[in-house]
N, C-alpha and C positions, 0 to 999 in steps of 0.2 A: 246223085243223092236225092231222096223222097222230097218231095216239099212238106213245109211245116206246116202243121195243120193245132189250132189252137181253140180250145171250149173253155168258158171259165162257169159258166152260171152263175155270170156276177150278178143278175137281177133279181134272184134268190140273196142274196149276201145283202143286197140295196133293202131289200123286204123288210131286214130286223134291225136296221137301222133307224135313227129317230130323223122326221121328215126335216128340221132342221140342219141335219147334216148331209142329209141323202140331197138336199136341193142345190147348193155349193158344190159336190162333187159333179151335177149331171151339168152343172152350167161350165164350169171348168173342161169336163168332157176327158180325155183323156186316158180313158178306161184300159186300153190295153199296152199301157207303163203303170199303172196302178200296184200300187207292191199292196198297201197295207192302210188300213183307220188307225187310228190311235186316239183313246178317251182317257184320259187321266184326272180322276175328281178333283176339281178346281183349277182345271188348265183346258184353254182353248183348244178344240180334237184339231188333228193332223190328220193328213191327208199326204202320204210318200210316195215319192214317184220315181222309176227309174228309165233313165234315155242313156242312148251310144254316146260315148266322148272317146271319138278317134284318136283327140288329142292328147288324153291322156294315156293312150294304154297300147301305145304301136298302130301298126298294120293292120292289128285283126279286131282293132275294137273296143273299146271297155266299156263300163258300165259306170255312171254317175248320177247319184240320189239328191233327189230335191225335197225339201220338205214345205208343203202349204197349211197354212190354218182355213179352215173350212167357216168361223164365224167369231166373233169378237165376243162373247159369251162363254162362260165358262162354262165345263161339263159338270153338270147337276148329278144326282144320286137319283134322278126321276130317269135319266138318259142312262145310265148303267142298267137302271132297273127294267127299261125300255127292253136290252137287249140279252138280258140275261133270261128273261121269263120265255123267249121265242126261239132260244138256241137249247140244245141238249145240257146236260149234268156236266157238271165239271170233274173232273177223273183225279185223282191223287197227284197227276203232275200239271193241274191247274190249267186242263186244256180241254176244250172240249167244238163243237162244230156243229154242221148242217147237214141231215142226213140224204144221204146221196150227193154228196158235194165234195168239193177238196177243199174245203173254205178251212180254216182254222183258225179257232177264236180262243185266244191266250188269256186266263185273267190275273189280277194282280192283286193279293190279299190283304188285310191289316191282320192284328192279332187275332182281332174277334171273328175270324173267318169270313168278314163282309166283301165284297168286291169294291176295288178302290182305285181301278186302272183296267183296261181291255183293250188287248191288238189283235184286231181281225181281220187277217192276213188272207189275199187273194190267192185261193188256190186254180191252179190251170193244169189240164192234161195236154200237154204237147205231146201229137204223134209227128213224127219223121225224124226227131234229134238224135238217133241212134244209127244213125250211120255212118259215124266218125268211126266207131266202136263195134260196129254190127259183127264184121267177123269173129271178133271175139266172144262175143257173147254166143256166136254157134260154136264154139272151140270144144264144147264139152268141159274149160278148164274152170278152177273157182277166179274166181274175180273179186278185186277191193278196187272199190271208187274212193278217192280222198281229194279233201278239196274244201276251202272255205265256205262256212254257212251263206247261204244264197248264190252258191255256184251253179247249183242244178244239179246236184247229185241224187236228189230223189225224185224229180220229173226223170233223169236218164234211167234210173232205178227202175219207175212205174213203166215207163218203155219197155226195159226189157223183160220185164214179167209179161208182159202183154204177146210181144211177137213170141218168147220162149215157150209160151203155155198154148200155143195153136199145135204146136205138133210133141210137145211134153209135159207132163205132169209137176204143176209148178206149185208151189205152198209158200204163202206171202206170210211171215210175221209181221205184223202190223199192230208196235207198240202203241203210238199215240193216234193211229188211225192217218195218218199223213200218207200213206201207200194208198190204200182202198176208200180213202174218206171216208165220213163219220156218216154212223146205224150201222143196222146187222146187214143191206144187203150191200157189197161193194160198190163202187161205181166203174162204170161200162168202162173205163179206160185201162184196167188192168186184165181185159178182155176175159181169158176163159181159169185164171189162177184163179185159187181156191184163195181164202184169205182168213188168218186165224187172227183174232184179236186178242190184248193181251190186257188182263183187269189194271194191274200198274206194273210199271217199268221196272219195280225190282224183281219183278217175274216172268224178265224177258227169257232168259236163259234156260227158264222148267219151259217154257211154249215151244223154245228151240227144237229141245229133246222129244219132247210131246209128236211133234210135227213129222219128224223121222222115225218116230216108234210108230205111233199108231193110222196117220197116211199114206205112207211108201213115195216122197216125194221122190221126183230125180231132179226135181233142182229148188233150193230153198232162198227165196230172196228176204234178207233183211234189214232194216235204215238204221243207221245210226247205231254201231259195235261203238261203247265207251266204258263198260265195266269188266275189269276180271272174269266175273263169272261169265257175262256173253261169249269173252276170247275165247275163256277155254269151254263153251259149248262150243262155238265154232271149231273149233280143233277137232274135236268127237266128231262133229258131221261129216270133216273132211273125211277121215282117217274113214270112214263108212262109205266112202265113194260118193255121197251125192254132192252135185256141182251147187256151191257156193256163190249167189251173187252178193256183195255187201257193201258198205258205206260206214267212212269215219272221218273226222272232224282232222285236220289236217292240211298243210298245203305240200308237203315234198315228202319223199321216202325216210329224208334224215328226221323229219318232225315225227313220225313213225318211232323209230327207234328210239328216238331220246324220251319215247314216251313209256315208262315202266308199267303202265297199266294195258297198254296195246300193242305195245312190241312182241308179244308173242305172237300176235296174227302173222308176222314175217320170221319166225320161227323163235325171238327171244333172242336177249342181248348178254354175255354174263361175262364175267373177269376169270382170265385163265393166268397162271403163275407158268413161266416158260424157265427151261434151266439154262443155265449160264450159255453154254452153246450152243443151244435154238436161238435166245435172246442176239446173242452175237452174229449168228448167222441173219438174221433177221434184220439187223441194226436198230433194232425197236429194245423199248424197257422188258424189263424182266415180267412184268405186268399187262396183259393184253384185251384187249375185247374182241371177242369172238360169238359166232351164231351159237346158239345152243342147243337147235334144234330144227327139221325141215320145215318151212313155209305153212301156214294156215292155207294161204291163195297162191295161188300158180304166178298170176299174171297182175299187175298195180296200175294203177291208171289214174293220174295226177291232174284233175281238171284246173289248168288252169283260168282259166274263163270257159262262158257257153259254148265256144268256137273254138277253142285250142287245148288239148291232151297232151301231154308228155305219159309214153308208155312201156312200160317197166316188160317184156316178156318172161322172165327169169328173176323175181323178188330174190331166192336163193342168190343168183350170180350175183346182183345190183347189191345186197348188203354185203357179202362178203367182200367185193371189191371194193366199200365205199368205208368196211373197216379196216381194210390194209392201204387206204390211202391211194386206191386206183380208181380210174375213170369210169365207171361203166356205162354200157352202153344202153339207149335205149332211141323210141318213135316217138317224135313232135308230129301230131298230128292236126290239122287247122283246114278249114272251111274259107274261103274268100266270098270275096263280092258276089263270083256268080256260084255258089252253093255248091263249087267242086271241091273234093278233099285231097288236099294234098300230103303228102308222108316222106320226110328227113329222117335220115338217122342221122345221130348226135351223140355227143360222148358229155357226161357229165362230171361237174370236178365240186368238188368243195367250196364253202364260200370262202369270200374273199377277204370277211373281214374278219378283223383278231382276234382270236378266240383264246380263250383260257386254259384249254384243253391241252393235253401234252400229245397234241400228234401235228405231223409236221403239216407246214401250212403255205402255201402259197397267194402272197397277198399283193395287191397295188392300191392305188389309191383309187378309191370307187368314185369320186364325184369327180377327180381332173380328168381320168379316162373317160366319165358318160358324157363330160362337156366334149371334150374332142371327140367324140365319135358321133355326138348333136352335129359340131363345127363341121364333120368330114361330109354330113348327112346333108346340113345346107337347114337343120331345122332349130327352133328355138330351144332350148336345154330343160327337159322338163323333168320332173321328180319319177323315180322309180317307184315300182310298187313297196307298200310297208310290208316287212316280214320276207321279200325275197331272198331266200339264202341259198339258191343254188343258181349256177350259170351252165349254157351249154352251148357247146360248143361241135364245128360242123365235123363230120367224118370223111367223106369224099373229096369234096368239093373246094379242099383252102390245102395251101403248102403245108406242109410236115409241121414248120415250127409256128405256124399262127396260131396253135389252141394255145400257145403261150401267153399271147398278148388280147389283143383289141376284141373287145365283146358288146353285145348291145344291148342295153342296161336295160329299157326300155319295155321289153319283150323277154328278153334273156340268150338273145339270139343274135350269131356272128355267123355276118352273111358273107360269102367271097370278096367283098370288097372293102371289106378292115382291113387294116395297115397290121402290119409283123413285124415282130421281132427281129426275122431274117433278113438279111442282106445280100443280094447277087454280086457273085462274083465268079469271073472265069467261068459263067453258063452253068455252076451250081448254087446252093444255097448254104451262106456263111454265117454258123452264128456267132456273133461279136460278145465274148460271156467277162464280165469284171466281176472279179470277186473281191469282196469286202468281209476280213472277219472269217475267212474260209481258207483252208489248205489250196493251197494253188499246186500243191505238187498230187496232191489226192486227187484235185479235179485233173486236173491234166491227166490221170491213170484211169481216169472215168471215163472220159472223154477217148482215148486211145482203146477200152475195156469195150466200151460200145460200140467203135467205130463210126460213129457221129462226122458230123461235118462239121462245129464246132474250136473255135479257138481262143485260147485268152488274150482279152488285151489290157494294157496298163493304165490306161483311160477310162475315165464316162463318156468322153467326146465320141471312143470309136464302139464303145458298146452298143449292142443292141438289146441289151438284160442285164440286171445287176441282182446276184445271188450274193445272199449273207445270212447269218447266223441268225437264231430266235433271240442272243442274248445281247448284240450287236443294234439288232432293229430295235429291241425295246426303249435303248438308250437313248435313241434319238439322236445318233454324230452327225456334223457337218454335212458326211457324204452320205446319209440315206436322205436329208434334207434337200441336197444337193440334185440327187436322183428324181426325186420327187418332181424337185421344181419342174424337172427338165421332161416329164410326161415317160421315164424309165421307169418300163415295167422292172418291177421286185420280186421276187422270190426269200422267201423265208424257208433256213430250214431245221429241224429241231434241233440237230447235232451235225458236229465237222466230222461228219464219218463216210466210210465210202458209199456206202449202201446207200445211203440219202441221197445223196449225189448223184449216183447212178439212176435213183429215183425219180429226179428233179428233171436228168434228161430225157429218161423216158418219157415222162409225160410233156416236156417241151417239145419232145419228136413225136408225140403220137404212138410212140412205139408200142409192141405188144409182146407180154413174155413168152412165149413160146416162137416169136420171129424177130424178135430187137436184135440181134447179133449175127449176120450172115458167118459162112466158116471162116473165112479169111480174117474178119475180126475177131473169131473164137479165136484163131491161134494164135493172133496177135497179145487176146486177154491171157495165156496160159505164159507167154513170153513176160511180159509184166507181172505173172503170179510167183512165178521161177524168179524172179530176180528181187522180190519181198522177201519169198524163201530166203534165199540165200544172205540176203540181206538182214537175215537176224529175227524175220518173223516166223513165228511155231507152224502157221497153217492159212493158208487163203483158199476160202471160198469161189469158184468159181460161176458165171453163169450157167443157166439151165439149159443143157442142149439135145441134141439126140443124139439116139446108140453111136452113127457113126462117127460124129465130131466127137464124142464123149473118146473113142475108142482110138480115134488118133491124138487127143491131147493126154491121154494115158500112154500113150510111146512115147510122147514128147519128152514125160516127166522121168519113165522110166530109163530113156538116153543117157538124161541125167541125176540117174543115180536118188532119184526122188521117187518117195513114197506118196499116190495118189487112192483115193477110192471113191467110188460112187455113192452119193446118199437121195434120197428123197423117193418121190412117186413119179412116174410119167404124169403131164406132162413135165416138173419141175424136177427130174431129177438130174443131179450135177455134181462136179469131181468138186476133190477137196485134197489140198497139197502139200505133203508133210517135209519136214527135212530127215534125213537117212540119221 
């Protein structure tokens, strides 16, 4: 990886400061944690600082703000004025700067349009942070950065305009001037991009247009997509071929979607009405959410700190999978101590806590699990991030049924050496399943259906999971208190239907539709479907397999005297089993 390399022009920024404040900072020192001033009339200025706190934030580091007072004097109307006369205009969203600089100088107005508050935030051009990400960004594909304010998703931004525009025709929207810094000529860190400025921010979306009508870019970088209109300029650019790089306010792909204003950048969320036997097939409500349209951006990319990415390749796969309640897949990307980049795959699940929502949920208790895996870690148990609502879990490298259990709260991240669900026995792997509130004869037909290694037991003692009902857990009985106590992972699930369950195991086994069922368990499932039949049910669905399993569990049925046919699409197409 490049070494980081960092300019700030902070003795330009010191310059239009009043020497009262500017002498406390330089005695202080600490210039390059320096976030931000702060003056607020009639409150002593601040001075913010940001240093690494290991402790709080895993393996790779986090970030922890300090705030100092610079003098026991309150900020005067002589000191606003100080700094407002030596910095540029203030713009319609109350921001304005230092020309040739990435400084940015926020103000804060009363009624009478006076200035009555100002944050003058340290801007820095970091070259080399783009090589967590660099392949991508030569992919030719569109790109979304998402990621909390002051992650650094516009330093990676200004990056990649800069290396993109050496051998491509690049076109920077630059609403509040935060890309190019403030005046008409940009500043050197966005190297050879052109850079169009925008008079105010509700006129981000005509720039857009503007930029691909009358430049010819082939790649358009722009910060901060937060209105309708930008989405759908964004969408027109795509659909025009040129490569999209962008940036929204966000921490995960689900905060995406549940956003009605930006969910179309990943193609739009909308409610579909399914009829009786889609619904039934499906085991889901008659009522569903579905994509509603292709992708804005190809590729997503989840900053979760300066030094850790979670990366989405396929937005299309990763939402559809995450509205049918499957795992998808994606790259945890991360930097260590000595500046190498390392790359996991990871499979993503839902969060884990209760949600309101009517889809099925898989939950445990989030703070007895992060204590025991502190306890197993040997460290002191410390608070997770706020807002974390997604967990991931490893692909390769753990037994089948650990993405069931042990996670690491911390980070979001379950290394080989969490504890499982599973149990050895006999030199395989045993899952010990109590249900609670659930058809024990349905699981049992799930479990045989998939050919799982799986077994029920009549205890919590022998368990190593305990699955029950949404209407069961809400009550709160004895025995999910019980479970609790005892550090037994739960499972929730919406409804006692088989589908669910068949669900539930998939994703405790890691399993994948198109290989969860070897043939020997296919026939197995067609033996259990025949004997529903016959038993008085209209029709059973079976799993999804191919031509040729499909074409001997169609003799099976035909032997006896059962009406079977094929429905759906490669890869998910699968028999369905009538009686004569």
């Amino acid at each position: 990886m490049p070494e980081t390399r960092i300019t700030d022009d902070l003795e330009v920024l010191l310059n239009v400061l009043p020497a009262s404040i500017v002498e406390p900072l330089q005695a202080i020192g600490r210039f390059q944690e320096l976030i931000e001033i702060v003056m607020d009339l009639g409150r002593p200025p601040e001075a913010r600082y940001v240093t690494a706190d290991l402790s709080a934030a895993g393996a790779f580091g986090g970030m922890r703000e300090e705030t100092l007072y610079l003098r026991e004097e309150e900020v005067t109307r002589e000191d606003i004025a100080w700094v407002v006369t030596r910095i540029g205009d203030f713009d319609e969203d109350n921001r304005s700067g230092i020309t040739r600089t990435l400084h940015r100088i926020s103000g804060i107005k009363n009624r009478r349009k006076e200035v009555v508050g100002l944050t003058c935030r340290v801007g820095r051009a970091v070259f080399g942070t783009l090589g967590i990400v660099e392949d991508l960004i030569h992919s030719g594909k569109s790109i979304l950065l998402l990621g909390r304010p002051g992650v650094g998703k516009t330093t990676m931004l200004r990056e990649a305009a800069r290396i993109l525009a050496e051998a491509r025709r690049v076109v920077i929207v630059d609403t509040s001037n935060e890309i190019g810094g403030d005046g008409d000529i940009p500043h050197p860190a966005v190297g050879r991009a052109r850079r169009m400025q925008v008079s105010t921010p509700s006129q981000q979306h005509e720039v857009m247009i503007e930029a691909v009508e009358n430049h010819n870019p082939q790649v358009i970088v722009i910060d901060e997509i937060g209105r309708q209109q930008e989405a759908e300029a964004a969408r027109t650019i795509a659909e025009r071929g040129v490569q999209l790089i962008g940036t929204a306010h966000g921490q995960t792909l689900e905060n995406l979607m549940m956003n009605p204003t930006l969910s179309d950048l990943i193609g739009g969320i909308e409610s579909v009405t399914l009829s009786d036997e889609e619904a039934r097939r499906r085991g889901t409500q008659k009522t569903v959410l579905e994509r509603r349209a292709p992708p804005t951006f190809d590729v997503l990319i989840e900053l979760r700190d300066r030094h850790r990415v979670l990366v989405h390749h396929s937005v299309s796969e990763a939402v559809d999978a995450l509205l049918r309640d499957k795992m998808p897949t994606a790259d945890l990307r991360y930097v260590d101590e000595h500046g190498v980049v390392h790359v996991e795959k990871v499979r993503i699940s839902r969060s884990e806590r209760v949600q309101d929502a009517d889809e099925e949920q898989y939950m445990s208790r989030r703070d007895v699990r992060k204590a025991r895996y502190e306890q197993r870690r040997g460290d002191e148990p410390r608070r997770g991030r706020e807002g974390e609502d997604m967990r991931v879990l490893p692909l390769d490298d753990v037994e089948p049924a650990q993405s069931a259990s042990g996670e690491r709260m911390g980070d979001g991240v379950m290394r080989e050496d969490d504890a499982s669900p599973v149990a050895a026995q006999n030199g395989r792997k045993m899952l010990n399943i109590f249900v609670f509130g659930v058809s024990k004869n349905r699981m049992q037909q799930a479990i045989q259906s998939l050919g799982v290694n799986a077994q029920l037991v009549d205890t919590l003692e022998g368990a190593n999971v305990l699955i029950t009902a949404k209407a069961y857990y809400r009550q709160r009985p004895r025995m999910i208190n019980d479970a609790e106590q005892a550090n037994l992972p739960i499972y929730v699930l919406r409804s006692n239907s088989p589908t669910q369950m068949e669900n539930c195991l998939v994703d405790l086994f890691g399993l994948t539709d198109r290989e969860r069922i070897p043939e020997e368990a296919a026939m197995r499932e067609i033996e259990v479907a025949i004997q529903r039949v016959m038993g008085g049910e209209r029709s059973v669905d079976l799993s999804p397999q191919n031509s040729w399993i499909r074409r001997r569990q169609h003799e099976r049925a035909k032997e006896l005297n059962l009406i079977s046919h094929s429905y759906g699409k490669e890869p998910m197409r699968h028999l369905r089993i009538y009686r004569d």
